[in-house]
C-alpha positions, 0 to 999 in steps of 0.5 A, a space after each residue: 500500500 502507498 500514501 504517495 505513490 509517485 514519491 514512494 516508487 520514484 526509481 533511483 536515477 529519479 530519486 538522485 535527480 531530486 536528491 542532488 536538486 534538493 541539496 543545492 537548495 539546501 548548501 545555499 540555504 544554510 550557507 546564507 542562514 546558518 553562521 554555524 554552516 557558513 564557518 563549517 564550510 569556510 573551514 572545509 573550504 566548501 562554497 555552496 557552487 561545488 555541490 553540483 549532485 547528490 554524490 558531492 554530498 561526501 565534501 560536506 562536513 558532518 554535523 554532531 548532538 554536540 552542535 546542536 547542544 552547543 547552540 542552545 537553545 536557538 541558535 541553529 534556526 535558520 529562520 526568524 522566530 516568528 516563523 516558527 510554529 512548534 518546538 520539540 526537545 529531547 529530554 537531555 538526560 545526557 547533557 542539554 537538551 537538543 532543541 528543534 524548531 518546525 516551521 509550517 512547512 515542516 510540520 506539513 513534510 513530517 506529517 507527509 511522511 508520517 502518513 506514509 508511515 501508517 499506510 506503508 505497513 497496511 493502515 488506512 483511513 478504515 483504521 483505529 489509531 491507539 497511539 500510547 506515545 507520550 505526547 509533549 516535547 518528546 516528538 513520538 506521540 504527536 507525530 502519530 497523531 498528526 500521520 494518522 488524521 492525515 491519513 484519516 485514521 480515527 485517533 485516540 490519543 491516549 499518550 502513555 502510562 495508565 495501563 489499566 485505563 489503555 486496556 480498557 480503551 483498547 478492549 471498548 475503543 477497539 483500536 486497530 493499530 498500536 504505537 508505543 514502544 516496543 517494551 511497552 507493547 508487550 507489557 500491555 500484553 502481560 498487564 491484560 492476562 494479569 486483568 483477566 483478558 485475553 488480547 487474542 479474543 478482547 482486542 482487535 488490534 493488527 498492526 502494531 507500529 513501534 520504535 523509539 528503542 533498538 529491539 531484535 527481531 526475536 522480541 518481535 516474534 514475541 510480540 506478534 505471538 502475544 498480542 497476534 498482530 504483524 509488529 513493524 519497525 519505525 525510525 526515526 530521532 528528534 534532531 530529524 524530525 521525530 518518528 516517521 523517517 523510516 517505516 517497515 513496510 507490509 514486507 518487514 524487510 528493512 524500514 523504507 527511508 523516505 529519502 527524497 526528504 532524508 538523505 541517508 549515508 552509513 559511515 565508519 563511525 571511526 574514519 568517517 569514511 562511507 562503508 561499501 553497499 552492504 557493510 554495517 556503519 552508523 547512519 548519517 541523515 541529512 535533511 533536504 527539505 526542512 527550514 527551520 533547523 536543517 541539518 547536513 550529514 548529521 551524525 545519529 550514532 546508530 549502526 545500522 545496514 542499507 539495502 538499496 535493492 529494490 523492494 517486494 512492495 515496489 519500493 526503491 527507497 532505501 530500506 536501513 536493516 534493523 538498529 544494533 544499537 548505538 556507537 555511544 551504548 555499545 558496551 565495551 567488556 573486558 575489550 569486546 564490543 557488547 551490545 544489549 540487543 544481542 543479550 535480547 536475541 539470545 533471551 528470546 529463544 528461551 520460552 522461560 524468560 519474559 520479554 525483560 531483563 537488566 545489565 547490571 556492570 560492576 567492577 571486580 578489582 580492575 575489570 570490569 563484569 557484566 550481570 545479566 538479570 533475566 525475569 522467568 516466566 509465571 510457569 516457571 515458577 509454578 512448575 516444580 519440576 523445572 531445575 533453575 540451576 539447570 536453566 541459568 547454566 544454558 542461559 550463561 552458555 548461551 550468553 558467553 558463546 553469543 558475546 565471547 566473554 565470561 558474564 554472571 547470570 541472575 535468575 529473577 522472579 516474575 516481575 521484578 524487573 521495573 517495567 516501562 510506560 516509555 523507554 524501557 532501562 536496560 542498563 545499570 551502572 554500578 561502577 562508580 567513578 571511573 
């Protein structure tokens, strides 16, 4: 299904034509608006005239979170305030936070792209849009909500948290379509067993759209089981624009980058380099068509592969293979590179874990240790035969011959990891000052 399909099928030697039309525009633009672009290219010795084709993008200067944090909370606008209809922020956890400002035309190209979001995994104006994203500075539930009224859908906009109050919602309200996390997705499964439903036979969900946090895709299988739906992935970040820069389609084979609007690279995240057709790197956005803060060769930190092969649903944007997760999360243990979506793909092949689990890092002497905390399932416990030393000793063989090193292991019971309404936390810091 299409929402745009002109757009959406351009073929390649179309798509560069637009591309490289929409970057000459755009150099120019932020060379005359933006005294932080204006210095990068003066430094690069760039002048907006040698960008002449999509391919020259490769002359232009990255762009980092730490520009944006440095200009805060204005300062990279490129137009003056009065133009300027809507502010988004990041929640800045990790320093300021990264502040972007949408002008009318930015708020309609995100709601445009955000429509194909809906629609590219099977959605319509025949749908019920449950959107669980928070609403507010985070960019996710208002991102839905504009997509889907685009589109047609009828929109609840419940926003997240209150459990209790979404299952009711979804049992009387009978949304079609689910947009939240992917965690919080299979909470609201576990929630609805624990309330006495049966989300197979109480909800009339189908589709469910979900990102905002890496997942693998055996958590997808997961949930899919729980709540009996197709789970797709979405793309997106706040510095870009919000959710909506890539979407899975009903093929769930890579998620479709909008790239007329969102010009993607993967890079060597430590030479800078591009990677070759194929190759794992971190992904690069530059935005073509936003004025209010555009961005050139912004540096995202996700690691991620891109498939240019023309798609099953008669695509040929580029589909981005599923996020490993972050240059800046990967965990480095004992000098190996490891990342919490590995420690989910080996939990998930067991039917005794539930779709939760905490890293616990801690120090023993000089060295580092990493402390997998996996939650067992209800039948676990109520099953006295089953040996728990037995089912940790697999679960820590697993774990070490997936990540190459030795790890502890902590059996858990139901529950007691702390769900999430958001994000979930899958990482505990307990080394101190380092």
């Amino acid at each position: 299904m299409y929402w745009n399909k002109e757009a959406e099928t351009l073929k390649p030697d179309e798509l560069k034509r637009l591309q490289g039309k929409r970057l000459r525009k755009l150099v120019k633009y932020v060379y005359d608006r933006s005294a932080l672009y204006r210095n990068k290219f003066k430094e690069a010795g760039i002048k907006p005239a040698d960008i002449k084709e999509i391919s020259d993008i490769t002359k232009l200067p990255y762009t980092t979170k730490q520009d944006l944090r440095d200009n805060y909370p204005f300062n990279m606008f490129c137009v003056p305030m009065e133009e300027i209809v809507r502010i988004h922020a990041s929640s800045g956890t990790t320093g300021k936070p990264t502040v972007v400002g949408y002008t009318r035309n930015d708020i309609d190209m995100w709601t445009e792209a955000m429509a194909r979001t809906i629609v590219a995994p099977g959605g319509s104006k025949k749908d019920i849009l449950h959107n669980a994203y928070g609403y507010g500075l985070f960019t996710g539930g208002l991102g839905f909500h504009y997509g889907g009224e685009r589109v047609g859908c009828a929109v609840i906009p419940v926003s997240g948290g209150n459990t209790k109050r979404q299952l009711l919602l979804l049992k009387d309200f009978g949304g079609t379509i689910l947009s939240c996390t992917p965690s919080y997705s299979i909470y609201l499964a576990e929630a609805a067993v624990n309330e006495g439903m049966d989300p197979k036979e109480d909800f009339k969900l189908r589709v469910g759209i979900f990102g905002a946090e890496p997942w693998s895709n055996a958590m997808r299988k997961r949930i899919e089981d729980a709540l009996d739906i197709k789970a797709t992935d979405v793309y997106g970040l706040s510095e870009i624009c919000g959710p909506g820069v890539a979407q899975e389609c009903e093929e769930q084979a890579g998620a479709h980058i909008w790239s007329d609007h969102f010009y993607p690279e993967v890079i060597d995240p430590n030479t800078g380099e591009q990677v070759g057709e194929g190759e794992q790197g971190e992904l690069v956005f530059t935005t073509l068509t936003k004025e209010g803060i555009p961005l050139i060769r912004y540096r995202t930190r996700d690691l991620t592969v891109l498939d240019h092969e023309k798609c099953a649903c008669g695509r040929y944007h580029p589909r981005m293979l599923r996020i490993r997760g972050r240059s800046d999360d990967m965990l480095i243990i004992r000098g190996v590179n490891v990342f919490p979506s590995q420690i989910e793909h080996v939990l998930m092949k067991f039917s005794d874990f539930a779709a939760h689990y905490l890293l616990v890092l801690g120090k023993k002497g000089p060295l580092d240790t990493l402390t997998v905390k996996a939650e067992v399932t209800p039948e676990v416990i109520s099953d006295k035969v089953k040996d728990m030393m037995k089912l940790k000793a697999a679960l820590k063989s697993e774990l070490e011959q997936a990540l190459g090193i030795s790890i502890d292991v902590e059996l858990v019971e139901p529950g007691t990891i702390p769900r999430s309404e958001g994000k979930a936390v899958r990482i505990k810091d307990e080394r101190g000052d380092l």
